[in-house]
N, C-alpha and C positions, 0 to 999 in steps of 0.2 A: 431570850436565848432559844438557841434551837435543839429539840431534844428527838433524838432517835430511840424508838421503843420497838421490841420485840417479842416475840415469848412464843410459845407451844399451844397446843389446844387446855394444857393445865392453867395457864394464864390469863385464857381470855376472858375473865369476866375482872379481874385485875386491868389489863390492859382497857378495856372499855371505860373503866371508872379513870382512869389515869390519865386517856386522850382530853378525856371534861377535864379534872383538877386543872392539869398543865395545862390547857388554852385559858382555864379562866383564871388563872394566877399569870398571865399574860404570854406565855411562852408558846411556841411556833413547835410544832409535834408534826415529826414525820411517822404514821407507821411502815412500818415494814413487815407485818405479816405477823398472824395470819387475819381475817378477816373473818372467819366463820369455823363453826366449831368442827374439827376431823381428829378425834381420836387416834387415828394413825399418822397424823402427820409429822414433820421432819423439822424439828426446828434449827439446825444446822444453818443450814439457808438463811434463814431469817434474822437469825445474831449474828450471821457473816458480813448479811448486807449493810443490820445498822451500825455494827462496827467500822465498816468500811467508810460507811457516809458519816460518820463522826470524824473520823482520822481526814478525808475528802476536806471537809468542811473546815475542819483547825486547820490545815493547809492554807486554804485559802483564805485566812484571817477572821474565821466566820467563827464566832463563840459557837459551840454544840457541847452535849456529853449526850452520854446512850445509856439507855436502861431494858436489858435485858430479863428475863424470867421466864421460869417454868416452875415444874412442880419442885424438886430441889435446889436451883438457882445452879447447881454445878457445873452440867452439861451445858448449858447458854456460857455459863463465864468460860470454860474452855475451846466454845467454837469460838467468842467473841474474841479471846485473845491470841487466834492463831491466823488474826489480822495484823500484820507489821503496822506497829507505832499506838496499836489498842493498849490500854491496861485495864482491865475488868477486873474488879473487885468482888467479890462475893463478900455478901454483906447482911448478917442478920439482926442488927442492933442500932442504935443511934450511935454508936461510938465507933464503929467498926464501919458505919456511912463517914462520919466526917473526917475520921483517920486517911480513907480510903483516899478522899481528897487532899487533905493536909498534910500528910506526909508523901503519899504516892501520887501526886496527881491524877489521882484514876480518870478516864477520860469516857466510862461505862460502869456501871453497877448494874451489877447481879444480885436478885433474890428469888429465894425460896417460894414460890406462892401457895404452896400447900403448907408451907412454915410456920405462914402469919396471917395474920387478919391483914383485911384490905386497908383498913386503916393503919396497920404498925406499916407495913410497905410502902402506903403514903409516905407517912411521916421520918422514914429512912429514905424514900426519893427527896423528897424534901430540903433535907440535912444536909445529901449527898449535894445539891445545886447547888444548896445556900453556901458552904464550907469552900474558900478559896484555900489554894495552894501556899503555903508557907512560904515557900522560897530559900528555905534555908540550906543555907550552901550542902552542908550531908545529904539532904535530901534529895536533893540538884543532881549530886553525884551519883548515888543508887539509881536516880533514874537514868541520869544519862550511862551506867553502864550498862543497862538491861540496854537500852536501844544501840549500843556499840556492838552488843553479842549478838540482837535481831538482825544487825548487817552484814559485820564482819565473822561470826562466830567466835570471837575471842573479845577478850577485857584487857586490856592494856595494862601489864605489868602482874596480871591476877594468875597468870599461866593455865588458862583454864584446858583440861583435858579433852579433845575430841573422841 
């Protein structure tokens, strides 16, 4: 699978240990920033672009998900979902990773990396990859309205207020 990773100058020693796990558990790792450590930098950018190139990539029939971080996981899952067709989860748990997947098809997780040890972050990327999507028809449906309102702004029959 192919996995887009980003995060903040709070993340990069997460992100460093992360690009190793995921190539050596077989998986194709794009980063997307940053690459060395700036205090001042801007992680906006960075969760937009690997957002972008997950969404990119499920287009084109290409398995990916994205994993997003910084120091709260907050601010990454809010630029990463103000990509049309992202669902970024923020996620601090094993249950709350495979939820993420299982009911929402998250197609990105977010965490915290000031939250957790490098190792519980693992083990919720982990979860989050391993965990396929239910498919259960409610499920189906929640998502498909979120992507109806990302288009059209309205939900069909939901009377949503502008």
């Amino acid at each position: 699978m192919r996995i887009h990773i980003a995060t903040d100058h709070a993340g990069l020693d997460l992100s460093n240990h992360l690009i190793k796990h995921l190539r050596a558990a077989g998986h194709e790792v794009i980063d997307h920033g940053p690459t060395s450590y700036d205090a001042l930098d801007d992680y906006p950018a960075f969760c937009i672009n690997a957002a972008q190139a997950v969404v990119n990539d499920r287009e084109q029939g290409i398995e990916a998900l994205g994993v997003v971080f910084g120091g709260s996981g907050n601010g990454e899952q809010m630029a990463a979902n103000k990509v049309t067709g992202a669902r970024a989860a923020l996620v601090w748990n094993l249950s709350t990773a495979r939820l993420a997947r299982e009911h929402n098809d998250a197609n990105v997780i977010s965490i915290g990396a000031r939250e957790h040890t490098i190792e519980e972050a693992t083990d919720f990327i982990d979860a989050f990859i391993a965990e396929p999507f239910s498919d259960e028809e409610r499920h189906a449906r929640r998502i498909n309205q979120l992507a109806e309102y990302e288009t059209t702004g309205d939900i069909a029959g939901k009377g949503v207020v502008h």
